[in-house]
Residue frames as qw, qx, qy, qz and C-alpha x, y, z in Angstrom:
[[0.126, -0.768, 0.627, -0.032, -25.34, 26.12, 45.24],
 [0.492, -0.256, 0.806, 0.207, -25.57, 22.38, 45.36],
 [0.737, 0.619, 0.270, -0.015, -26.70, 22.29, 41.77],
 [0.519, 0.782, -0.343, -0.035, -23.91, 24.24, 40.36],
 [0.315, -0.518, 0.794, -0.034, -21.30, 21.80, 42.73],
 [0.816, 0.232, 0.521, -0.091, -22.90, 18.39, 41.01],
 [0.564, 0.821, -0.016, -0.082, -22.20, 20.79, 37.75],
 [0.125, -0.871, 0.473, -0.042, -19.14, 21.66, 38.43],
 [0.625, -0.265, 0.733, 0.037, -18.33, 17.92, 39.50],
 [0.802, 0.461, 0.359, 0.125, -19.58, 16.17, 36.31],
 [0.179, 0.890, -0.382, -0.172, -16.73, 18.68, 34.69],
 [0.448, -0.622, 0.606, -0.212, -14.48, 17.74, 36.74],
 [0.698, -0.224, 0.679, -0.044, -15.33, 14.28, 35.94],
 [0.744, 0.590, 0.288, -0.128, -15.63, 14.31, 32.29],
 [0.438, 0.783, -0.394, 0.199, -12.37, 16.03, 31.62],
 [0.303, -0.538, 0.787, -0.007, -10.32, 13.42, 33.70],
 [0.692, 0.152, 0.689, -0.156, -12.21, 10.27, 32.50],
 [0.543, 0.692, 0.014, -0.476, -11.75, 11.86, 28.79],
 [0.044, -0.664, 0.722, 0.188, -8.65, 10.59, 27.76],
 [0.439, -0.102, 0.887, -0.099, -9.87, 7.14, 27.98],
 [0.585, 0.346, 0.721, 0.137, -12.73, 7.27, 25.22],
 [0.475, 0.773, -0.064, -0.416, -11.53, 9.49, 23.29],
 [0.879, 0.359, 0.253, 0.185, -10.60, 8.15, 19.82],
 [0.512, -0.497, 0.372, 0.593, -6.64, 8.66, 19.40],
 [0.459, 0.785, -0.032, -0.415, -6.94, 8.38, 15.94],
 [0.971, 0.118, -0.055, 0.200, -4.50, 6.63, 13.64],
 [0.726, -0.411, 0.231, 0.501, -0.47, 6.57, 14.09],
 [0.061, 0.874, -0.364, -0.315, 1.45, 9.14, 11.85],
 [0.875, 0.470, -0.061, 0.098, 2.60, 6.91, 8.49],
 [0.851, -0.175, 0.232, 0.439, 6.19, 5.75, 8.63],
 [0.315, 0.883, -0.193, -0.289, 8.50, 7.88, 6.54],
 [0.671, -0.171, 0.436, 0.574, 10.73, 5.92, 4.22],
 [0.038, 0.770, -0.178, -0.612, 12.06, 6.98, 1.17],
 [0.714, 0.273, 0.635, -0.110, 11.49, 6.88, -2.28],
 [0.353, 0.080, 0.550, 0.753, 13.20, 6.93, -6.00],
 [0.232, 0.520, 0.635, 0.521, 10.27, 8.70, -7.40],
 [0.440, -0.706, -0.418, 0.364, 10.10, 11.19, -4.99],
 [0.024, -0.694, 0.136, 0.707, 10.72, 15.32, -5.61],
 [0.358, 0.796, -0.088, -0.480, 10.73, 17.27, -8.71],
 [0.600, 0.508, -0.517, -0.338, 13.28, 14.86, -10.64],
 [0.435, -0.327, 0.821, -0.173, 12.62, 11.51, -9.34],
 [0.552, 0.312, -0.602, -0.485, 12.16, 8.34, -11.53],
 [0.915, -0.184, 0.170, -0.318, 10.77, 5.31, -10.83],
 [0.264, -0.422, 0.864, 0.072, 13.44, 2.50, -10.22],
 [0.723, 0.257, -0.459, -0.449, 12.45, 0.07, -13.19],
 [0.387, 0.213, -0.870, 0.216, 13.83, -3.30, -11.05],
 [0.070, 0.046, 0.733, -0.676, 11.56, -2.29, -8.21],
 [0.490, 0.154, -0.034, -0.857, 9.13, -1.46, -9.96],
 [0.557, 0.302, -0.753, -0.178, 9.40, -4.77, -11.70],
 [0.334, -0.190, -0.839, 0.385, 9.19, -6.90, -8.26],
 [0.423, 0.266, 0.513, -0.698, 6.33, -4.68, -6.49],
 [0.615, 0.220, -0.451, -0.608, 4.35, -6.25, -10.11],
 [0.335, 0.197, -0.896, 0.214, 5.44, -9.19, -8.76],
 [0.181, 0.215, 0.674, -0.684, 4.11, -8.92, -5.28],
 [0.512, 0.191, 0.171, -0.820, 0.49, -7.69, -6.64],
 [0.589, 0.182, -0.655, -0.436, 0.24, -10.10, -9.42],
 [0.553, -0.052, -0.829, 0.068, 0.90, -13.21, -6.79],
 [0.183, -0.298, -0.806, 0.477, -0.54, -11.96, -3.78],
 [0.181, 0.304, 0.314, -0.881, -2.25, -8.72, -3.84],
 [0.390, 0.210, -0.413, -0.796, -4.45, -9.32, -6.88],
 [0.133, -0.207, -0.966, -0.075, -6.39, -12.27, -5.46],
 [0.214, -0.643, -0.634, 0.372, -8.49, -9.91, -3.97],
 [0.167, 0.846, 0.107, -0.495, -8.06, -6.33, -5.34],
 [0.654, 0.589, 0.386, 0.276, -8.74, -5.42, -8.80],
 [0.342, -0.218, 0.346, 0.846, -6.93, -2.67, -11.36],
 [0.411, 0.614, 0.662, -0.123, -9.39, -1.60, -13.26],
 [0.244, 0.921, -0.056, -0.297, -7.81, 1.66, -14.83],
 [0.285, -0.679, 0.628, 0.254, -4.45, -0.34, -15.82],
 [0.795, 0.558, -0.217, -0.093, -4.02, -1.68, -19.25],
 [0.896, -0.267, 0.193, 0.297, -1.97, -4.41, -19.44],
 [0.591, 0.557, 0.180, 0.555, -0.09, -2.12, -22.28],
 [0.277, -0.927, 0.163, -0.191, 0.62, 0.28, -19.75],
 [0.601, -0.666, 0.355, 0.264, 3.67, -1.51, -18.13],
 [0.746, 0.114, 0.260, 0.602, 5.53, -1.74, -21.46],
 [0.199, 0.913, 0.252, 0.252, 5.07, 2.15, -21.81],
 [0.433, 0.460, -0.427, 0.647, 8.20, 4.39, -21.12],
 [0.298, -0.483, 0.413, -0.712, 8.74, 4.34, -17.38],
 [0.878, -0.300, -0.087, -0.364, 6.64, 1.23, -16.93],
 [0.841, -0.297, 0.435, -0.128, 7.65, -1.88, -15.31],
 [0.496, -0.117, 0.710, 0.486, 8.97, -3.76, -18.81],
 [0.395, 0.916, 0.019, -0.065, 9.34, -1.09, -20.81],
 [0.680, -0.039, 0.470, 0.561, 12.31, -2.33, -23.64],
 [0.007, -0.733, 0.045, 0.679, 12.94, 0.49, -25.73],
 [0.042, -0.038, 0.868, 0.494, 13.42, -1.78, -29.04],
 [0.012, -0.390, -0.822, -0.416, 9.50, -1.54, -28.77],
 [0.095, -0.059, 0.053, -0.992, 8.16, 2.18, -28.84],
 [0.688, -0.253, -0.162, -0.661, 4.69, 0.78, -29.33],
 [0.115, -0.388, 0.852, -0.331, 3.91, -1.36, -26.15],
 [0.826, 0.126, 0.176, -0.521, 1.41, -3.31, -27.50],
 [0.913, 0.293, -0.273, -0.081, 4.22, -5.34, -29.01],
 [0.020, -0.693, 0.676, -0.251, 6.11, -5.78, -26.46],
 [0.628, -0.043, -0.679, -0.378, 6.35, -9.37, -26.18],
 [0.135, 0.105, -0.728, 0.664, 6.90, -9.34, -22.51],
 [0.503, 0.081, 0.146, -0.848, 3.40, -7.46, -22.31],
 [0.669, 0.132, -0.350, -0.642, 1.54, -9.82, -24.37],
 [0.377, -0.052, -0.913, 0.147, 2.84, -13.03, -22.30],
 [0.026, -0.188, -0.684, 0.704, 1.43, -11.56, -19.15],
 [0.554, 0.139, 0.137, -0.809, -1.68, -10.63, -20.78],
 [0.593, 0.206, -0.719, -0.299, -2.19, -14.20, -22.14],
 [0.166, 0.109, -0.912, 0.359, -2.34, -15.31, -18.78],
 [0.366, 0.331, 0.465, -0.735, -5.81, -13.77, -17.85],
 [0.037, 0.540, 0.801, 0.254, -9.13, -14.62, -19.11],
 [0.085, 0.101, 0.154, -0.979, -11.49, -11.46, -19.82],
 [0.489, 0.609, 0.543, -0.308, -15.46, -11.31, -20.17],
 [0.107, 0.216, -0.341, -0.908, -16.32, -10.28, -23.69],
 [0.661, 0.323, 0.334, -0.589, -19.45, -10.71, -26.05],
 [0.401, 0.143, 0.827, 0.368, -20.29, -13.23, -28.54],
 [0.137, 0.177, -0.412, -0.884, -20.92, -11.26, -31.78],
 [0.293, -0.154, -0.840, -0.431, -23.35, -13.98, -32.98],
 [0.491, -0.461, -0.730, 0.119, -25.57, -15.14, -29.51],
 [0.155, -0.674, 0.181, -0.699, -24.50, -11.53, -27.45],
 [0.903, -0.216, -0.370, 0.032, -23.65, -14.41, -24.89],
 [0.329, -0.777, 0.536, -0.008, -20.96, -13.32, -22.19],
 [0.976, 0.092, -0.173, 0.096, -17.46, -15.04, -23.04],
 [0.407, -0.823, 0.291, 0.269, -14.66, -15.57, -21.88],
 [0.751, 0.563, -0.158, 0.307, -11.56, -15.15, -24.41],
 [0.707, -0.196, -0.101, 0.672, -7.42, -14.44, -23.76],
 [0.152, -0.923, -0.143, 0.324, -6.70, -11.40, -22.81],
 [0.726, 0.345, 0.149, 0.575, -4.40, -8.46, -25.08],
 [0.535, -0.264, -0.339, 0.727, -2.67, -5.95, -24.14],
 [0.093, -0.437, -0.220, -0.867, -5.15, -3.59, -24.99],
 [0.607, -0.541, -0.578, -0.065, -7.30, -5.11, -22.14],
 [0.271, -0.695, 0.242, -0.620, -7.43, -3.66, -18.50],
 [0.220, 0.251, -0.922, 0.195, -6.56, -5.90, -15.77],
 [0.513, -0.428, -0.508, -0.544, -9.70, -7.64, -15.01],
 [0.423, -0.607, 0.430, -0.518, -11.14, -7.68, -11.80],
 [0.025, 0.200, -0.959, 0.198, -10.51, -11.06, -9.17],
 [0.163, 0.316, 0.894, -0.272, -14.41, -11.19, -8.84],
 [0.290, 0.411, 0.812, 0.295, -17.91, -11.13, -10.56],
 [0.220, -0.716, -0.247, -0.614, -19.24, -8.45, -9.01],
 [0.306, -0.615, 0.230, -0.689, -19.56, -6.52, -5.86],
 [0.874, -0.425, 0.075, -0.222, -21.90, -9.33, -3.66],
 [0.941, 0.197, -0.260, 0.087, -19.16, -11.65, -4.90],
 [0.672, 0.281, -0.501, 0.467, -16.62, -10.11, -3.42],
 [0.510, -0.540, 0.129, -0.657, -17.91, -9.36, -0.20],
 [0.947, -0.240, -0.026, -0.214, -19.38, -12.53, 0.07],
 [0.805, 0.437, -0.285, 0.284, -15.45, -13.59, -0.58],
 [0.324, 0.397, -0.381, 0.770, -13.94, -11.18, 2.02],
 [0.184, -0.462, -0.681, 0.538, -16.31, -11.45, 5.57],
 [0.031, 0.918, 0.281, -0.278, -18.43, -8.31, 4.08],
 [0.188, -0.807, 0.067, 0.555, -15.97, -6.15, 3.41],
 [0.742, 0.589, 0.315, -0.054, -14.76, -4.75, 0.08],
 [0.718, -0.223, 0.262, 0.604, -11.69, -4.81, -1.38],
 [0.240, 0.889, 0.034, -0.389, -10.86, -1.31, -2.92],
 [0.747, 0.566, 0.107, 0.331, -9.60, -1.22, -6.32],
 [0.536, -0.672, 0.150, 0.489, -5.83, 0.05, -6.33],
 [0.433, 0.648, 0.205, 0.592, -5.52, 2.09, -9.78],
 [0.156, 0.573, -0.253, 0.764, -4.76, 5.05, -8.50],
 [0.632, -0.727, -0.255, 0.088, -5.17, 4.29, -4.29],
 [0.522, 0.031, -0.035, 0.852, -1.43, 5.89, -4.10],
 [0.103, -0.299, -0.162, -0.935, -3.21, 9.24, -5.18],
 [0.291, -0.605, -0.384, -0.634, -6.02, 8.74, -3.20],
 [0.691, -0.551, -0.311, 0.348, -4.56, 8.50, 0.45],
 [0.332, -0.935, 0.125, 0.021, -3.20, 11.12, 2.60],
 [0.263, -0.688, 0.676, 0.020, 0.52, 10.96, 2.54],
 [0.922, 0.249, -0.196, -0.223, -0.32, 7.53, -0.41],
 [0.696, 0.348, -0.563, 0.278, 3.06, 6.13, -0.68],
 [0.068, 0.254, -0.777, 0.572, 4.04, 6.25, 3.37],
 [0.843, -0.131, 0.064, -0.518, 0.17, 5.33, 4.01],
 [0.923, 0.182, -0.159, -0.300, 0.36, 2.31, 2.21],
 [0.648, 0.236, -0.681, 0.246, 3.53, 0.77, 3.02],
 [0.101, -0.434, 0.557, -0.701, 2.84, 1.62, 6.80],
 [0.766, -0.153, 0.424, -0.457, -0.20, -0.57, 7.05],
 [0.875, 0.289, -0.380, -0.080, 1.38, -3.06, 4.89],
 [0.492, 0.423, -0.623, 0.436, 4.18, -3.17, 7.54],
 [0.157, -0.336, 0.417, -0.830, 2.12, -2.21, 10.61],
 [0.784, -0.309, -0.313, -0.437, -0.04, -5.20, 12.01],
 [0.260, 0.373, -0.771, 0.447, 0.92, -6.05, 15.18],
 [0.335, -0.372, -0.845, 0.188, -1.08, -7.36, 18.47],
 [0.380, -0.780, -0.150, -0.474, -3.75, -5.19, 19.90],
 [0.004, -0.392, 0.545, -0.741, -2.97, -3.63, 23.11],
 [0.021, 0.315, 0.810, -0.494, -4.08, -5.20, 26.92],
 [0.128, 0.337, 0.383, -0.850, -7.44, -4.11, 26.87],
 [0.287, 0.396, -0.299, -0.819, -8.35, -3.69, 23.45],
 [0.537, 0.210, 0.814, 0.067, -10.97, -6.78, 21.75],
 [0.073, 0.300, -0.604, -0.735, -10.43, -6.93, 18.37],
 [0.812, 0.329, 0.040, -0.480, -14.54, -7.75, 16.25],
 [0.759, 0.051, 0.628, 0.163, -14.04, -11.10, 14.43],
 [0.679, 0.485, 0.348, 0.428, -12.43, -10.79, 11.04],
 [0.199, 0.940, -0.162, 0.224, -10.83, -7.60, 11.53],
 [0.763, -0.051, -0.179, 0.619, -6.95, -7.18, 12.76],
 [0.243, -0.868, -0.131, 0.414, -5.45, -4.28, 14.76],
 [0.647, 0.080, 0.139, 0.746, -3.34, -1.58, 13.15],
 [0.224, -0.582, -0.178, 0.761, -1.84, 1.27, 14.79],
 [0.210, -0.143, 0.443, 0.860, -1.98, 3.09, 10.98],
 [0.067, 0.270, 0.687, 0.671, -5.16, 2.55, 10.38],
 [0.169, -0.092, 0.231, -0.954, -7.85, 5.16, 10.72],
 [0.542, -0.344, -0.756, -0.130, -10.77, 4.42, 12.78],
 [0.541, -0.559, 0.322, -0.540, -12.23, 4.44, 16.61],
 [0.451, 0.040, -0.846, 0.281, -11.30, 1.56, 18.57],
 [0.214, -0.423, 0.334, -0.815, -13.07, 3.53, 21.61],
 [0.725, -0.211, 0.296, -0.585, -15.80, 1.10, 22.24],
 [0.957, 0.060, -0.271, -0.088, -13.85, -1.89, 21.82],
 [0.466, 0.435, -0.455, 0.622, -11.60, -0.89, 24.41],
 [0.748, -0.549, -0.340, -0.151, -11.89, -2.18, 27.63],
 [0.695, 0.104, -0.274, 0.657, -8.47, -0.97, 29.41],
 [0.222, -0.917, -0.170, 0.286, -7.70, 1.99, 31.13],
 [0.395, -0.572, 0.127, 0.707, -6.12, 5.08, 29.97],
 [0.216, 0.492, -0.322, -0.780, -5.38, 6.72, 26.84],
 [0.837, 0.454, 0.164, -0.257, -7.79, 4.84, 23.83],
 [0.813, 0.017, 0.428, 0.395, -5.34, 2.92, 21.46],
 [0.188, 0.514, -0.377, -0.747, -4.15, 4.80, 18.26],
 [0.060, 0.184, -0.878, -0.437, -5.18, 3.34, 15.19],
 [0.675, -0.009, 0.378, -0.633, -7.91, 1.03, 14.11],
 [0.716, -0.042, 0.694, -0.053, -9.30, -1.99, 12.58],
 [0.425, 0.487, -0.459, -0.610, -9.15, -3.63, 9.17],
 [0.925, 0.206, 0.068, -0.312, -10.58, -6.44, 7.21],
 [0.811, 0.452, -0.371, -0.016, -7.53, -7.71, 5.37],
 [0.893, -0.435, 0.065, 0.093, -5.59, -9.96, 6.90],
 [0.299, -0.763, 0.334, 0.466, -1.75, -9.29, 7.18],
 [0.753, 0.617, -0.156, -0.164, -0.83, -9.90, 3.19],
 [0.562, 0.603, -0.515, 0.237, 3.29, -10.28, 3.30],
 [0.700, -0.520, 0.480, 0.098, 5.75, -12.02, 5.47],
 [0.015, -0.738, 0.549, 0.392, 9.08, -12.92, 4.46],
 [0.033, -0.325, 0.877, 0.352, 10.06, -14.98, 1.42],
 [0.515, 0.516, 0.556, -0.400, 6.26, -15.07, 0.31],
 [0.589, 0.786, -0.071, -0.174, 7.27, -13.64, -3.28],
 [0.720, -0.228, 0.388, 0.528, 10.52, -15.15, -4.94],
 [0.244, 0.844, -0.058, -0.474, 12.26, -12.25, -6.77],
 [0.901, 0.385, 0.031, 0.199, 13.42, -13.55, -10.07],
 [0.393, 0.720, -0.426, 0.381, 16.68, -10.28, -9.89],
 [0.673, 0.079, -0.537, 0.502, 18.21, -12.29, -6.25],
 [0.377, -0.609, 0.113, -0.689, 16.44, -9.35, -4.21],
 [0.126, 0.080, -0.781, 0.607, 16.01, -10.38, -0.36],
 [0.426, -0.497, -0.549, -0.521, 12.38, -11.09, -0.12],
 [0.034, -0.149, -0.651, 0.744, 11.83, -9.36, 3.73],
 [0.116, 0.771, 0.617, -0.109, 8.19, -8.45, 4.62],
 [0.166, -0.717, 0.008, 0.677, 10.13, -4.59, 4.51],
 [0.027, 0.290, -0.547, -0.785, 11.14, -4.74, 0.81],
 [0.056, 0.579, 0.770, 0.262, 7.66, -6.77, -0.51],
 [0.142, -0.741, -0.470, 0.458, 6.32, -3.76, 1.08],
 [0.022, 0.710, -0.215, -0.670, 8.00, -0.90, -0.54],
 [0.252, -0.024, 0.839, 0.482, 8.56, -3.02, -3.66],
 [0.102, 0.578, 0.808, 0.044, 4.68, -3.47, -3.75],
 [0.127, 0.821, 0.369, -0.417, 4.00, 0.48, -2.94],
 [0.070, -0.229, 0.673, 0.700, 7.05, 1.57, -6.09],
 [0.119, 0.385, 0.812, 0.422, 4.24, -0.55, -8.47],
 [0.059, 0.745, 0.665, -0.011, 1.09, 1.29, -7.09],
 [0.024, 0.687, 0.074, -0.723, 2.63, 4.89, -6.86],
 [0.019, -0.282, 0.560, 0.779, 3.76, 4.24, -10.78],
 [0.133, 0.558, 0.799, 0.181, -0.25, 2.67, -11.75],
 [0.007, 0.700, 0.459, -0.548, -1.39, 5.69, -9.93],
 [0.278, 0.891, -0.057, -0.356, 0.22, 7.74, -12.24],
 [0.928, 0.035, 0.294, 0.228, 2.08, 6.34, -15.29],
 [0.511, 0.601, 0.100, 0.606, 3.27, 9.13, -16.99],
 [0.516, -0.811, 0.014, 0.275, 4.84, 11.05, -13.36],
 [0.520, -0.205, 0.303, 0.772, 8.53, 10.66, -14.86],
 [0.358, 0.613, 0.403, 0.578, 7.29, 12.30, -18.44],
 [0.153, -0.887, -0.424, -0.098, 5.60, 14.93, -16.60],
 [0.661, -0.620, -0.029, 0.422, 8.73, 15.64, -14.42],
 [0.494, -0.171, 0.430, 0.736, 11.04, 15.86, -17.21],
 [0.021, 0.716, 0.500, 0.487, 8.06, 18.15, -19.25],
 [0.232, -0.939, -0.177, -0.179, 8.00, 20.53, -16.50],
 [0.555, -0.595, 0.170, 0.556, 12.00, 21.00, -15.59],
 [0.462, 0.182, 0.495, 0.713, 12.29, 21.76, -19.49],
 [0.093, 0.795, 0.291, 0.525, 9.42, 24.28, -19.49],
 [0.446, -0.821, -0.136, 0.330, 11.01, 25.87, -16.24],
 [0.469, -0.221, 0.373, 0.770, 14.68, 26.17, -18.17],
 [0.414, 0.454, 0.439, 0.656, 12.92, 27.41, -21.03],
 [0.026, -0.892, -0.375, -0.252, 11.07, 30.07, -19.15],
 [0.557, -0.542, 0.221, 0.590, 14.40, 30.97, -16.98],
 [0.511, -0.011, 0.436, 0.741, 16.20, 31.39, -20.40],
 [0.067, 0.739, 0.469, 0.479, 12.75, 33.30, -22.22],
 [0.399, -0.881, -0.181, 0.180, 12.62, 35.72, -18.77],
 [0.662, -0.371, 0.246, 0.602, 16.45, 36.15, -19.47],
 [0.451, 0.088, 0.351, 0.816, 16.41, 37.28, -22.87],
 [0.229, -0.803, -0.509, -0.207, 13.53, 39.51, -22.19],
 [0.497, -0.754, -0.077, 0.422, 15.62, 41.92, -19.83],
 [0.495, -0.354, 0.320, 0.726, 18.29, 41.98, -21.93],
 [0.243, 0.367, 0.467, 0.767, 16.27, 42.86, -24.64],
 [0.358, -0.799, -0.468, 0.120, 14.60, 45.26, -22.52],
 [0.347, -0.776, 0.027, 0.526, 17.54, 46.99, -21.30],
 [0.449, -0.091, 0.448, 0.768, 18.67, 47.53, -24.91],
 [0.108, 0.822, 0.539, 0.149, 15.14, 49.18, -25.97],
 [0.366, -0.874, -0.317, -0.029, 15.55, 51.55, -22.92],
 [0.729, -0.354, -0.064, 0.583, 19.09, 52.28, -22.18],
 [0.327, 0.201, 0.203, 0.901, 19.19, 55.46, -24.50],
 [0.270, -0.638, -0.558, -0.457, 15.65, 56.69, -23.09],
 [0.081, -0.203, 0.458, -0.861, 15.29, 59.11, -20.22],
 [0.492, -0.476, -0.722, 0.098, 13.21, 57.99, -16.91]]
């Protein structure tokens, strides 16, 4: 009997005291809203334009592109995509912005790594040499390539602009590891770095320090540079890397719906004209 009361207690005590270390988990992504969004949405070509911006000057010191040809943003839909040049390898817009960068390549003669100007056949190269390098660059931690990170998050496009918007002070209680920052968005345990009572925080830690704050990017079209619009600006660019050819697709698959509507249509009618003299 006083075994199964001890039992009985430790319940007792395990399922009040539970709340406290269990891991909350992260916060439920913001919901904003977005041009490119549902069955015939299109990427806003101005925004798109200024989240390039944002990555180029802030986000790309530290995470690479690796699947994005610089000839991608003059393609239809892209970023500066001028319709006076179907093939976007000559857009000249493209070919400034790939002039800026320096790519590895090989010396034909010696098979010597070099480095030459990038063209707009190139991919956007990465900010570092290799792997150690950028570790060694970032307290450990590695900066994930953002070609197609839109597509590869839960709920991508409210993910990403939630922890771009969502760093705020850890809660009483809560002791945040050198180099990392709190945020309610981001998944994790916090449990055992939570000294407070009650419910565990939500959320957890991350390496990168908060990227945007206001009037960090000057927009060339007179935009309001807030931390809120770098944000969304920035996540516009990464949903349209993720996938560059979304609009095409859209406007490819509302035409083969009409057509099959119209094919289903003339089918019946020629149906009921087969049959209409034919006993059932």
């Amino acid at each position: 009997m006083l075994r199964k009361g001890l039992i009985l207690a430790a319940f007792g005590l395990a399922f009040v005291a539970g709340p406290a270390f269990a891991s909350a988990g992260p916060k439920e992504p913001r919901q904003a809203s977005w041009s490119f969004e549902g069955p015939f949405g299109k990427f806003d070509q101005a925004q798109v334009q200024r989240g390039y911006k944002v990555y180029r000057e802030v986000c790309a010191a530290c995470h690479s592109m690796s699947l994005l040809s610089f000839r991608n943003l003059g393609q239809k839909s892209g970023p500066f995509y001028d319709d006076k040049y179907p093939n976007p390898n000559d857009n000249p817009y493209v070919k400034s912005i790939a002039k800026d960068y320096q790519v590895n390549d090989i010396d034909s003669e010696t098979g010597d790594v070099v480095q030459r100007t990038a063209t707009s056949a190139d991919t956007f190269p990465s900010p570092f040499a290799n792997e150690a390098a950028a570790r060694a660059s970032n307290g450990g931690a590695l900066p994930p390539d953002l070609s197609v990170m839109i597509k590869a998050r839960p709920q991508g496009a409210q993910y990403v602009y939630s922890i771009l918007t969502g760093y705020q002070a850890p809660p009483a209680g809560l002791e945040v590891p050198p180099n990392q920052y709190y945020n309610p968005y981001m998944p994790g345990d916090v449990s055992a770095f939570y000294k407070g009572k009650g419910h565990v925080p939500v959320g957890g830690f991350i390496a990168m320090a908060p990227p945007l704050e206001a009037d960090k990017v000057t927009f060339d079209d007179g935009t309001k540079s807030t931390l809120d619009q770098q944000a969304k600006d920035v996540v516009a660019f990464l949903a349209w890397a993720s996938e560059p050819k979304q609009t095409e697709r859209k406007q490819f698959g509302v035409a083969a719906m009409i057509y099959l509507l119209i094919f289903a249509g003339l089918l019946w009618v020629s149906y009921r004209r087969i049959w209409r003299n034919v006993a059932h």
